[in-house]
mmCIF file of the N, C-alpha and C atoms, coordinates in Angstrom:
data_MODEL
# 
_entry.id   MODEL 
# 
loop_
_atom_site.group_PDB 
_atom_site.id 
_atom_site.type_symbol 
_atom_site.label_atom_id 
_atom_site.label_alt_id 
_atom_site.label_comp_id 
_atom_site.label_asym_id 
_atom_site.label_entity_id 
_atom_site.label_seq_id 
_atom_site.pdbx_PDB_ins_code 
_atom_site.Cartn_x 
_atom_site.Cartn_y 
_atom_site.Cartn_z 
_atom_site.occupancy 
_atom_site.B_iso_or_equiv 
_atom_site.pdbx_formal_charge 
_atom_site.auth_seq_id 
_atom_site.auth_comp_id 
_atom_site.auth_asym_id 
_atom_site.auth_atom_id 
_atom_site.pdbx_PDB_model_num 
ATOM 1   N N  . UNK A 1 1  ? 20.196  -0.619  12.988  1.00 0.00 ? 1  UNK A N  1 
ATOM 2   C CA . UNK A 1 1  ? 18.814  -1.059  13.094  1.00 0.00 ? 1  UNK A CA 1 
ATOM 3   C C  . UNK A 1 1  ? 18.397  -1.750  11.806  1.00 0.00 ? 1  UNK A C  1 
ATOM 4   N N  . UNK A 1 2  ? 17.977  -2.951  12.263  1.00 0.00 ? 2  UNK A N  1 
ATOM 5   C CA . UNK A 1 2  ? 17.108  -3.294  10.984  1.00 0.00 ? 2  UNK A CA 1 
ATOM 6   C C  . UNK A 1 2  ? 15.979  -3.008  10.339  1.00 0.00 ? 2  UNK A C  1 
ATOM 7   N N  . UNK A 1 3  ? 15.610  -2.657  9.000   1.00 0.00 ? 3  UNK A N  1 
ATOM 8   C CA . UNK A 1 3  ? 14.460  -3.247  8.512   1.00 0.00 ? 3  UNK A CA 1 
ATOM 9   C C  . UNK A 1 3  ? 13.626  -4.636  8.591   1.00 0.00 ? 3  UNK A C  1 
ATOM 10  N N  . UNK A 1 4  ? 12.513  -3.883  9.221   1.00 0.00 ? 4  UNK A N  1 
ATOM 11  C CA . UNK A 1 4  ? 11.018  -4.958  9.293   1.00 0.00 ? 4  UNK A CA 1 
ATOM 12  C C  . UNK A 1 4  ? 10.773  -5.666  8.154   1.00 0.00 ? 4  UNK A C  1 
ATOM 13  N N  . UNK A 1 5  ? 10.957  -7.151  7.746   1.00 0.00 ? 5  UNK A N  1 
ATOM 14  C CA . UNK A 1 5  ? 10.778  -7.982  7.383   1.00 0.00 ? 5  UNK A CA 1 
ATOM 15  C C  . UNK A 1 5  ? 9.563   -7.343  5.901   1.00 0.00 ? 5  UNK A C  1 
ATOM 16  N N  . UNK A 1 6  ? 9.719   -7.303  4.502   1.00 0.00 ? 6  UNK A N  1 
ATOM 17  C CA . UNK A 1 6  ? 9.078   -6.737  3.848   1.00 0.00 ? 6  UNK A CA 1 
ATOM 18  C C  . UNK A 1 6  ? 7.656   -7.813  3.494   1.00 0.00 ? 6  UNK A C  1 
ATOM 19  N N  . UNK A 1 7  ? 6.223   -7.253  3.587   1.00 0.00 ? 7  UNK A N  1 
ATOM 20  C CA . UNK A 1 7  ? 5.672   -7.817  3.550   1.00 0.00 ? 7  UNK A CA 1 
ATOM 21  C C  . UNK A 1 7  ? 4.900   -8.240  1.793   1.00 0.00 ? 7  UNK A C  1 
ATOM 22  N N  . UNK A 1 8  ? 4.118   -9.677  2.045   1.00 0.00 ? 8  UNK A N  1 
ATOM 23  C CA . UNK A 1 8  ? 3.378   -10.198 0.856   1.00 0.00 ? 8  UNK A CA 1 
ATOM 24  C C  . UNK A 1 8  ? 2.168   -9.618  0.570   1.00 0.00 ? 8  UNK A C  1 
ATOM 25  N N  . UNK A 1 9  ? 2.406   -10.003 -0.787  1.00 0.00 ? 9  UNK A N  1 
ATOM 26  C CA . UNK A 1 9  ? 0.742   -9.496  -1.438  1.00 0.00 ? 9  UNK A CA 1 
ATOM 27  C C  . UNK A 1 9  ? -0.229  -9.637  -0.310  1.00 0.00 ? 9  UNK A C  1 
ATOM 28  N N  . UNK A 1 10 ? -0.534  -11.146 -0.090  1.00 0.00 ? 10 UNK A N  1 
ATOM 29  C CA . UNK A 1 10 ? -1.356  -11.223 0.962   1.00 0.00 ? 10 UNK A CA 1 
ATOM 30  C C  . UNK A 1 10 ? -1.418  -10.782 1.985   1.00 0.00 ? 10 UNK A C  1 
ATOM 31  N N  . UNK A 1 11 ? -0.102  -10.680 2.565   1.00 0.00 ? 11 UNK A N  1 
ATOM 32  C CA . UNK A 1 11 ? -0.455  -9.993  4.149   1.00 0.00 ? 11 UNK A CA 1 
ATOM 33  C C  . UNK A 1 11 ? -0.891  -8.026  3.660   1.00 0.00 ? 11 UNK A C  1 
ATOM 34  N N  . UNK A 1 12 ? -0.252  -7.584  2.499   1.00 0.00 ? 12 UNK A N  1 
ATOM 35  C CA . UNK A 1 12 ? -0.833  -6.186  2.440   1.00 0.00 ? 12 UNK A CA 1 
ATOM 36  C C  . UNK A 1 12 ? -2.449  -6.365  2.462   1.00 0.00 ? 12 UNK A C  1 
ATOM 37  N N  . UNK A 1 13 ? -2.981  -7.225  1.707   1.00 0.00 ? 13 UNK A N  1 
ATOM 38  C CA . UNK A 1 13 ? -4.294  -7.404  1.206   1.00 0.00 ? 13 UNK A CA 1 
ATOM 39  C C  . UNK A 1 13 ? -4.897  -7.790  2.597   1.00 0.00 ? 13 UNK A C  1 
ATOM 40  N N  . UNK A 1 14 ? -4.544  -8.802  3.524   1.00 0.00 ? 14 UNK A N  1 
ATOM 41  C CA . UNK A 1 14 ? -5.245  -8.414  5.111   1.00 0.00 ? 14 UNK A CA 1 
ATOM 42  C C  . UNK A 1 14 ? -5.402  -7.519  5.693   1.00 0.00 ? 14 UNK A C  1 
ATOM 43  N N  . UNK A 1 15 ? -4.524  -6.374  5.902   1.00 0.00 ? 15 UNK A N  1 
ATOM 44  C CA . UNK A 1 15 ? -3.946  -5.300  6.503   1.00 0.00 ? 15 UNK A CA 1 
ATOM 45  C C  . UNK A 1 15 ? -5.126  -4.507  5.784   1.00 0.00 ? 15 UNK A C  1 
ATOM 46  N N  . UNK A 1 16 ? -5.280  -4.476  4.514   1.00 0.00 ? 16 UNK A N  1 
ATOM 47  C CA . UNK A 1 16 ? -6.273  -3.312  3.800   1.00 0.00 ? 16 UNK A CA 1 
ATOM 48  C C  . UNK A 1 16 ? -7.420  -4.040  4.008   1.00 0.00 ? 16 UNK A C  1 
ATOM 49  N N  . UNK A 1 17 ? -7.489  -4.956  3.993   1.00 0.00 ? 17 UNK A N  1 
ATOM 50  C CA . UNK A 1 17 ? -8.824  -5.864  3.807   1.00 0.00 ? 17 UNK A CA 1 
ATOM 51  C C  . UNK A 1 17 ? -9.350  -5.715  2.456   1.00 0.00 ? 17 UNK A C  1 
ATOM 52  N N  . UNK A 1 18 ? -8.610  -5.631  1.546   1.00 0.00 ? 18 UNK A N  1 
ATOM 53  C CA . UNK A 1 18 ? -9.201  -6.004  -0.089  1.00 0.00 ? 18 UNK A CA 1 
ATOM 54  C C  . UNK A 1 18 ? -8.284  -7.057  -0.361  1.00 0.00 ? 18 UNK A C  1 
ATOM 55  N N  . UNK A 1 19 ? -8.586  -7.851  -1.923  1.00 0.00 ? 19 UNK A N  1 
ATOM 56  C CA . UNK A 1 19 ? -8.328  -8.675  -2.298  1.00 0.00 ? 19 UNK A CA 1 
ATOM 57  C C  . UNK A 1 19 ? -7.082  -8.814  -2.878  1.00 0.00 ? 19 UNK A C  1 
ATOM 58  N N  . UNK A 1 20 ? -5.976  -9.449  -3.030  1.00 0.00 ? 20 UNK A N  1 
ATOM 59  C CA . UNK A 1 20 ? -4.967  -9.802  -3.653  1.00 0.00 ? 20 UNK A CA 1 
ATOM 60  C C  . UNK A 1 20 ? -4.881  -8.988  -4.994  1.00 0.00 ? 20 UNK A C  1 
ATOM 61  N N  . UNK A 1 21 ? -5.943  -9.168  -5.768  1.00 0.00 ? 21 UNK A N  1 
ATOM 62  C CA . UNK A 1 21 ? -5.815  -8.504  -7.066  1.00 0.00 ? 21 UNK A CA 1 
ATOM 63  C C  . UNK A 1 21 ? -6.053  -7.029  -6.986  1.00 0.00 ? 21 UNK A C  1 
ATOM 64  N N  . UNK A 1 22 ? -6.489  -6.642  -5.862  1.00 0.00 ? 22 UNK A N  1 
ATOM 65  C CA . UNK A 1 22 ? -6.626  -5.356  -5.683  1.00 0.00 ? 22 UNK A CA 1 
ATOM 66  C C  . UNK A 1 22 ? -4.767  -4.956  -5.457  1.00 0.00 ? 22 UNK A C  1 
ATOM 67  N N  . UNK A 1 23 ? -4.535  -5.386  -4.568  1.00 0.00 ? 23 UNK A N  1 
ATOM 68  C CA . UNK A 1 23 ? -3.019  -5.017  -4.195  1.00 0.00 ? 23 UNK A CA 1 
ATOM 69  C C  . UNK A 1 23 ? -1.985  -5.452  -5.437  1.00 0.00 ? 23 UNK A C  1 
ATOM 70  N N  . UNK A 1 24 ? -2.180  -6.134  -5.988  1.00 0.00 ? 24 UNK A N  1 
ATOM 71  C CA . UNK A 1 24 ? -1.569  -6.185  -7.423  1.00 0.00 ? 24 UNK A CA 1 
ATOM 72  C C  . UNK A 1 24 ? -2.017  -5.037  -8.247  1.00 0.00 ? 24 UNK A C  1 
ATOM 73  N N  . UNK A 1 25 ? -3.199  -4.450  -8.136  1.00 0.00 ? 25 UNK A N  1 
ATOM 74  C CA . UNK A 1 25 ? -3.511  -3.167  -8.966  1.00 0.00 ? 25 UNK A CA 1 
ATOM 75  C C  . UNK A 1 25 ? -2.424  -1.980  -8.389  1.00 0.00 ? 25 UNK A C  1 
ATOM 76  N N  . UNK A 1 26 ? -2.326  -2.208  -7.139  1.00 0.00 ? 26 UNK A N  1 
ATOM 77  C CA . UNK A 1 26 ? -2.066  -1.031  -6.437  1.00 0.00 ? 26 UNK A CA 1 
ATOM 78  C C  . UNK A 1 26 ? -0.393  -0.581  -6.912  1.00 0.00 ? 26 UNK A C  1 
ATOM 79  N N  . UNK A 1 27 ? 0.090   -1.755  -7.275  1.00 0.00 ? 27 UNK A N  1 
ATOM 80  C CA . UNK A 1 27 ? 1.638   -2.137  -7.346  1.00 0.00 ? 27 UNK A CA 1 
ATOM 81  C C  . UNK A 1 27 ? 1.910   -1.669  -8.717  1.00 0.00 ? 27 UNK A C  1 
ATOM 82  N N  . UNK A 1 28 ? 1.007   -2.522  -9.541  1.00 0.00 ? 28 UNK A N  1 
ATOM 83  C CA . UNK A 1 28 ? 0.792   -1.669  -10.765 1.00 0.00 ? 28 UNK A CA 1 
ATOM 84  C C  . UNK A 1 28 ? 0.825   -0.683  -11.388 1.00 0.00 ? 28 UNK A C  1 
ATOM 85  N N  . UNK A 1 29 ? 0.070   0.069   -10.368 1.00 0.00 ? 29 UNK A N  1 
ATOM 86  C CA . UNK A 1 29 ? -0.573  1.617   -10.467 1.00 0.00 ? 29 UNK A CA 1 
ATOM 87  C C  . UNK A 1 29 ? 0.682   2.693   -10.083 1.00 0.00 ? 29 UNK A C  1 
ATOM 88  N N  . UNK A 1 30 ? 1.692   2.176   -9.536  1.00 0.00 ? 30 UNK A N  1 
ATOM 89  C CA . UNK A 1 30 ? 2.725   2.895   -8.708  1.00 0.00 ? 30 UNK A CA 1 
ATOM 90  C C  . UNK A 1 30 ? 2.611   3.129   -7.171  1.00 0.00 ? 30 UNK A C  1 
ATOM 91  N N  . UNK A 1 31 ? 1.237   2.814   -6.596  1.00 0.00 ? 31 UNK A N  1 
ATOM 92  C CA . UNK A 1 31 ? 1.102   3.118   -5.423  1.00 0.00 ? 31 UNK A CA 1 
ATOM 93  C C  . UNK A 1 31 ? 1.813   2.636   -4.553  1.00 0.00 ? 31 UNK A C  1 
ATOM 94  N N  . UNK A 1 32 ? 2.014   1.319   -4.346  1.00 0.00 ? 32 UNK A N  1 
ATOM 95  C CA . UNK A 1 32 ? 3.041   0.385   -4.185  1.00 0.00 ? 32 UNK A CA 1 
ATOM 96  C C  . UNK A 1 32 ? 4.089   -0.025  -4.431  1.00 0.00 ? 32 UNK A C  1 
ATOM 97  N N  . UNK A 1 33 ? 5.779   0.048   -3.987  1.00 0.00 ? 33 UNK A N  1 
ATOM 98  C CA . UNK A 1 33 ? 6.770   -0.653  -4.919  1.00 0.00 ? 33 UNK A CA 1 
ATOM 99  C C  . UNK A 1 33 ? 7.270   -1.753  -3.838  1.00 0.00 ? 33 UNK A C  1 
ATOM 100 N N  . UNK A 1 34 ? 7.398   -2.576  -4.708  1.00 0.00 ? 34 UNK A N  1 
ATOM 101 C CA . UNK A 1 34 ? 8.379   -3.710  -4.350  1.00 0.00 ? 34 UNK A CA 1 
ATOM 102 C C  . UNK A 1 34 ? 9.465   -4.044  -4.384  1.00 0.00 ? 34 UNK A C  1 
ATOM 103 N N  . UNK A 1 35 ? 10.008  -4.448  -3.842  1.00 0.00 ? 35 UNK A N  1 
ATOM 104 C CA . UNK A 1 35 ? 11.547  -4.804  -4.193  1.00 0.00 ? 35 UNK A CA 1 
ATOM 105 C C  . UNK A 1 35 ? 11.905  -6.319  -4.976  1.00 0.00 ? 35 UNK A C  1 
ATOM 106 N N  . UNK A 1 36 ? 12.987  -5.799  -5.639  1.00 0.00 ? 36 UNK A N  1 
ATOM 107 C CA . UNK A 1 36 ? 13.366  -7.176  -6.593  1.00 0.00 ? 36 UNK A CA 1 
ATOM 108 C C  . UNK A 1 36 ? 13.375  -8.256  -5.713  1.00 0.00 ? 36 UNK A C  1 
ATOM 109 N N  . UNK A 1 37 ? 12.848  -9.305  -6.317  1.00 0.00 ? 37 UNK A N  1 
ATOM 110 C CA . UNK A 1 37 ? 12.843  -10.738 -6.180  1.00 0.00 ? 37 UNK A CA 1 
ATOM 111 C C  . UNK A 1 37 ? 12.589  -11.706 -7.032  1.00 0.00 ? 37 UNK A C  1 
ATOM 112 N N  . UNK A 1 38 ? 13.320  -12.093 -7.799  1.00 0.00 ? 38 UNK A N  1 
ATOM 113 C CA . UNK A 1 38 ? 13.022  -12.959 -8.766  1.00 0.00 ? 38 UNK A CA 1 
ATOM 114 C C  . UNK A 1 38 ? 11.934  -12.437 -10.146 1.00 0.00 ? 38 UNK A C  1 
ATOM 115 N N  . UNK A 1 39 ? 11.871  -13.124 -10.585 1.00 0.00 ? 39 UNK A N  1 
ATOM 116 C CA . UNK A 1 39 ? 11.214  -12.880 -12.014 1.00 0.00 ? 39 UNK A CA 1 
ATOM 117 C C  . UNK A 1 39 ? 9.465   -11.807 -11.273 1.00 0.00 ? 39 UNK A C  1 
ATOM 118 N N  . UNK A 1 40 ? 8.832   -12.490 -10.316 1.00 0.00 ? 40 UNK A N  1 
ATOM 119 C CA . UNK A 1 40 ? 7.896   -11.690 -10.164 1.00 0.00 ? 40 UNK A CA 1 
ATOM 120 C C  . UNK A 1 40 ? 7.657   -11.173 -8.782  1.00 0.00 ? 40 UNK A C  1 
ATOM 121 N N  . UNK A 1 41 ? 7.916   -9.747  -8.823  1.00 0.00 ? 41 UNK A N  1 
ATOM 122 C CA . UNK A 1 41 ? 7.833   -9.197  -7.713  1.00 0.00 ? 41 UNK A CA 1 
ATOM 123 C C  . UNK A 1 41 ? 6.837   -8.993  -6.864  1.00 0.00 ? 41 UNK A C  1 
ATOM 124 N N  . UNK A 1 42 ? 6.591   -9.303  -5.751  1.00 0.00 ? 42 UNK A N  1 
ATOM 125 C CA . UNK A 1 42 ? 5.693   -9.377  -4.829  1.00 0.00 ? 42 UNK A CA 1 
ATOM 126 C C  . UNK A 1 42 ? 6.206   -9.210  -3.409  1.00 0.00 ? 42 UNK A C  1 
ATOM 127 N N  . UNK A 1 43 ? 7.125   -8.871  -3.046  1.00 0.00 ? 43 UNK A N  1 
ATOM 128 C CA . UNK A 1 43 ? 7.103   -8.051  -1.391  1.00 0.00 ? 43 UNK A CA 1 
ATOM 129 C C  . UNK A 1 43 ? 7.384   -6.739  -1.338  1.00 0.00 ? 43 UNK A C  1 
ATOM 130 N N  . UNK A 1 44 ? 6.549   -6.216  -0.394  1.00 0.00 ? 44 UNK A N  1 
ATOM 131 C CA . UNK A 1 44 ? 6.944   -4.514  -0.625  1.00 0.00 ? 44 UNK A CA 1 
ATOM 132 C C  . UNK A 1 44 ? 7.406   -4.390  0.950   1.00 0.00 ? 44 UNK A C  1 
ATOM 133 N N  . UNK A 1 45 ? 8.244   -3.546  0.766   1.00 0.00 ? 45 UNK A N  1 
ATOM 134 C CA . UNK A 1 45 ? 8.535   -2.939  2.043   1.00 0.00 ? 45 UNK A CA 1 
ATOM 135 C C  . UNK A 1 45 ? 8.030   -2.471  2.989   1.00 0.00 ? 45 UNK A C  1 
ATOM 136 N N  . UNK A 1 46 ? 8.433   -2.611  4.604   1.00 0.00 ? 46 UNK A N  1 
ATOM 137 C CA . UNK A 1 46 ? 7.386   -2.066  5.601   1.00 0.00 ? 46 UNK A CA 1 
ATOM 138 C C  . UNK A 1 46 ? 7.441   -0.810  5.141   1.00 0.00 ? 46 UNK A C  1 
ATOM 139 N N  . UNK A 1 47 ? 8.006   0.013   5.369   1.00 0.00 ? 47 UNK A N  1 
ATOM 140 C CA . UNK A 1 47 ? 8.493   1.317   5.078   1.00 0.00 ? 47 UNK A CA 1 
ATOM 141 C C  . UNK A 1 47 ? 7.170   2.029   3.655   1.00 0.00 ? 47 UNK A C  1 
ATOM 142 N N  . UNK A 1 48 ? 7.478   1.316   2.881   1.00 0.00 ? 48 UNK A N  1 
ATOM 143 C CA . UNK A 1 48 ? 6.577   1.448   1.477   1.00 0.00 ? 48 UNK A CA 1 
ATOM 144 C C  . UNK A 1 48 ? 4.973   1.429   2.219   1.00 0.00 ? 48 UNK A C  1 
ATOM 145 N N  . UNK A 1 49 ? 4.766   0.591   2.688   1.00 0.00 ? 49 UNK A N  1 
ATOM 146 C CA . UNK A 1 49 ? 3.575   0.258   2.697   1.00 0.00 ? 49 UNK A CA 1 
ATOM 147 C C  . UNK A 1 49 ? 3.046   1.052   3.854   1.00 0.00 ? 49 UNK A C  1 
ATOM 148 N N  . UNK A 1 50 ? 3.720   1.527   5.099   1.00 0.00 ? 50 UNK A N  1 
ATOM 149 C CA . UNK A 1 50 ? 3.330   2.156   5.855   1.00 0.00 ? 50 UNK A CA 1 
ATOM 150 C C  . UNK A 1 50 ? 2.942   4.233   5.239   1.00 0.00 ? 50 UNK A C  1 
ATOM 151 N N  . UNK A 1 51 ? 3.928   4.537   4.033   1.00 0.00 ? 51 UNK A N  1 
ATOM 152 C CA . UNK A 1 51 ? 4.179   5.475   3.451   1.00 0.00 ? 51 UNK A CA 1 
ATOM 153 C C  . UNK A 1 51 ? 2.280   5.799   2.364   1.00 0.00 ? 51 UNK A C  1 
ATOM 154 N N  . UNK A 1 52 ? 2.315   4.366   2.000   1.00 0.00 ? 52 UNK A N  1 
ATOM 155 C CA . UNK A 1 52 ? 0.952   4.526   1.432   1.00 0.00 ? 52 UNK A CA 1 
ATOM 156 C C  . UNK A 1 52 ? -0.275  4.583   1.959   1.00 0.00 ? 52 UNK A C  1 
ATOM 157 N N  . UNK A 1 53 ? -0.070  4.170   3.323   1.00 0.00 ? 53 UNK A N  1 
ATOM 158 C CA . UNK A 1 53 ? -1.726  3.952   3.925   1.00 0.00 ? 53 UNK A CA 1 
ATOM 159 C C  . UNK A 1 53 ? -1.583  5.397   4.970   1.00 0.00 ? 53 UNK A C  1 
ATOM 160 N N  . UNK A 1 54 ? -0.453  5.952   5.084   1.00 0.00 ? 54 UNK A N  1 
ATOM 161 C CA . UNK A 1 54 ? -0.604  7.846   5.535   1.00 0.00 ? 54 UNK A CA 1 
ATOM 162 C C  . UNK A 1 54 ? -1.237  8.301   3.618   1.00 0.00 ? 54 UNK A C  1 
ATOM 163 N N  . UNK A 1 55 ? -0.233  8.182   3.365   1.00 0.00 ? 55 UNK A N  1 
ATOM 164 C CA . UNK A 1 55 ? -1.217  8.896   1.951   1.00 0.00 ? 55 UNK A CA 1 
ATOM 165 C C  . UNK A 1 55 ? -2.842  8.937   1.488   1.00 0.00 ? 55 UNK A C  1 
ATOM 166 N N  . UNK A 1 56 ? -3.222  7.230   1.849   1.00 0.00 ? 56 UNK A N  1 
ATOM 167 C CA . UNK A 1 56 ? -4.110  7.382   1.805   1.00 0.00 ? 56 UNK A CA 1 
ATOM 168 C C  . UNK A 1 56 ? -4.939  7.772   2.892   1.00 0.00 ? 56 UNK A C  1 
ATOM 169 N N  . UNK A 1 57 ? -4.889  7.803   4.349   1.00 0.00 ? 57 UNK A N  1 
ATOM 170 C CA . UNK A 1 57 ? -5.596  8.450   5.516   1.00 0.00 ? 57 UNK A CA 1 
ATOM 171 C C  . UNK A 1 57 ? -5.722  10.190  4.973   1.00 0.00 ? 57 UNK A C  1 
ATOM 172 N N  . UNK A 1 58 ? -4.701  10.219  4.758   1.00 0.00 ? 58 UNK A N  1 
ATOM 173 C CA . UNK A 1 58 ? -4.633  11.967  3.896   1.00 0.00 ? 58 UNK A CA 1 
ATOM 174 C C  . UNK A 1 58 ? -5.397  12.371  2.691   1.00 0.00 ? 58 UNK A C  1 
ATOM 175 N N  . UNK A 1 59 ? -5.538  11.466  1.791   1.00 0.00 ? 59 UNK A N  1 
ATOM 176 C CA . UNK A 1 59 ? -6.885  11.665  0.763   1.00 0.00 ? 59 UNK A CA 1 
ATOM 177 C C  . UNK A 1 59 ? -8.178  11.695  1.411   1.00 0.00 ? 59 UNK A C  1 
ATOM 178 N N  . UNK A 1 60 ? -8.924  10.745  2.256   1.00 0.00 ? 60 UNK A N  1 
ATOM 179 C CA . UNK A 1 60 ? -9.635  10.406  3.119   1.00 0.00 ? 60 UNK A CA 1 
ATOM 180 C C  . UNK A 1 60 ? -10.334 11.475  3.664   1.00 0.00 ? 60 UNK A C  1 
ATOM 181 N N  . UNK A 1 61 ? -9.493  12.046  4.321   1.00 0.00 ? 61 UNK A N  1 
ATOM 182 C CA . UNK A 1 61 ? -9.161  13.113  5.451   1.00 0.00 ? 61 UNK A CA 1 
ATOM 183 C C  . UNK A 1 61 ? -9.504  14.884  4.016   1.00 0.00 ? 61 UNK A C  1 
ATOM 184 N N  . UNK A 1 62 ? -8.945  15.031  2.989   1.00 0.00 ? 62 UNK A N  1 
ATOM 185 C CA . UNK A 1 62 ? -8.967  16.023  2.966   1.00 0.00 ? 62 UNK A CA 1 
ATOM 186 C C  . UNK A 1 62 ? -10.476 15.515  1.761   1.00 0.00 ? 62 UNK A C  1 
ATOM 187 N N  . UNK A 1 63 ? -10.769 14.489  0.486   1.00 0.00 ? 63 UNK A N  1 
ATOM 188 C CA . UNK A 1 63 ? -12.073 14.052  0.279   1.00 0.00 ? 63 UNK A CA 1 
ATOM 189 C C  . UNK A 1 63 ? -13.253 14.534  1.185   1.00 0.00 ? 63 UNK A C  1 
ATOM 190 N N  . UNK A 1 64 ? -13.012 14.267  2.598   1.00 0.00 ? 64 UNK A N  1 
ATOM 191 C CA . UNK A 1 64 ? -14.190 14.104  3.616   1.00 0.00 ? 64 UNK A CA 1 
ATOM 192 C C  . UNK A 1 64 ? -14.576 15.819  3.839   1.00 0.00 ? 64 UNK A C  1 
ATOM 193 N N  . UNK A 1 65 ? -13.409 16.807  3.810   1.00 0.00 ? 65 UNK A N  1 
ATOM 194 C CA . UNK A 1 65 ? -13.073 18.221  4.413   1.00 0.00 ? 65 UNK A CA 1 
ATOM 195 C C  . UNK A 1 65 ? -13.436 18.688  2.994   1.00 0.00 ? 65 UNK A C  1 
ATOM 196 N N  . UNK A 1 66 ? -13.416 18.354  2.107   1.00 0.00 ? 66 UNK A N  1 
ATOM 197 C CA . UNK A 1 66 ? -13.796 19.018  0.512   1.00 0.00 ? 66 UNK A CA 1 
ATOM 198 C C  . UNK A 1 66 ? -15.447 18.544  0.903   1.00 0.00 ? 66 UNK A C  1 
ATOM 199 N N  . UNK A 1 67 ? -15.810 17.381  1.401   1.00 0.00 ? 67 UNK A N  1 
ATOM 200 C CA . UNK A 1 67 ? -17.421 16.988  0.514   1.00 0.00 ? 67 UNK A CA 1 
ATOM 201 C C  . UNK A 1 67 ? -18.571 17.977  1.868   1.00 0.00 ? 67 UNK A C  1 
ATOM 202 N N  . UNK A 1 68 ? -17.630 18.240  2.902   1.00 0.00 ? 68 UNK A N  1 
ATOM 203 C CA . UNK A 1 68 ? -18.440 19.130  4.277   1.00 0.00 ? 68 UNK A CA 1 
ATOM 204 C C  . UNK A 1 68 ? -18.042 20.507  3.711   1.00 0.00 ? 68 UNK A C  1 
ATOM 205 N N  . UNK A 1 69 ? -17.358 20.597  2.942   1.00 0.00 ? 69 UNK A N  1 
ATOM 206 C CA . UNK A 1 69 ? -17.225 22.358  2.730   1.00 0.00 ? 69 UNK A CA 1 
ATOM 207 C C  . UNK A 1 69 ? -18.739 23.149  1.882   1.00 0.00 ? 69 UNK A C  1 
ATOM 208 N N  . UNK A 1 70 ? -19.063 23.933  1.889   1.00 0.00 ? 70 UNK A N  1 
ATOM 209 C CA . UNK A 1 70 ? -20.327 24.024  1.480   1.00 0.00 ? 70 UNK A CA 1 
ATOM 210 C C  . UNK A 1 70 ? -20.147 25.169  0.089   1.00 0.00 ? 70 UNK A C  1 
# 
């Protein structure tokens, strides 16, 4: 089986609906990794990127269950 085609800054930044420089923060930050490509890296893996947006539904999710706890 193959791997899904690894996606661009931009297409992550549609998918989240923030800005390019946001998803460059994110990559930055470790949240994100990319795989080598040339001098500047910019595609991350489906795999990667699907791994971060459960992580973040899971902050979300337990944020929301912390701010209703009384």
């Amino acid at each position: 089986m193959d791997w899904p085609a690894p996606l661009t800054v931009r297409e992550i930044s549609v998918e989240l609906r923030c800005t390019e420089d946001e998803v460059r923060g994110l990559i930055r930050d470790g949240e994100l990794r990319t795989v080598a490509c040339g001098i500047r890296p910019g595609l991350v893996p489906r795999h990667e990127f699907d791994a971060y947006v459960r992580r973040l539904e899971h902050r979300r999710r337990d944020s929301h269950r912390s701010s209703t706890t009384p």
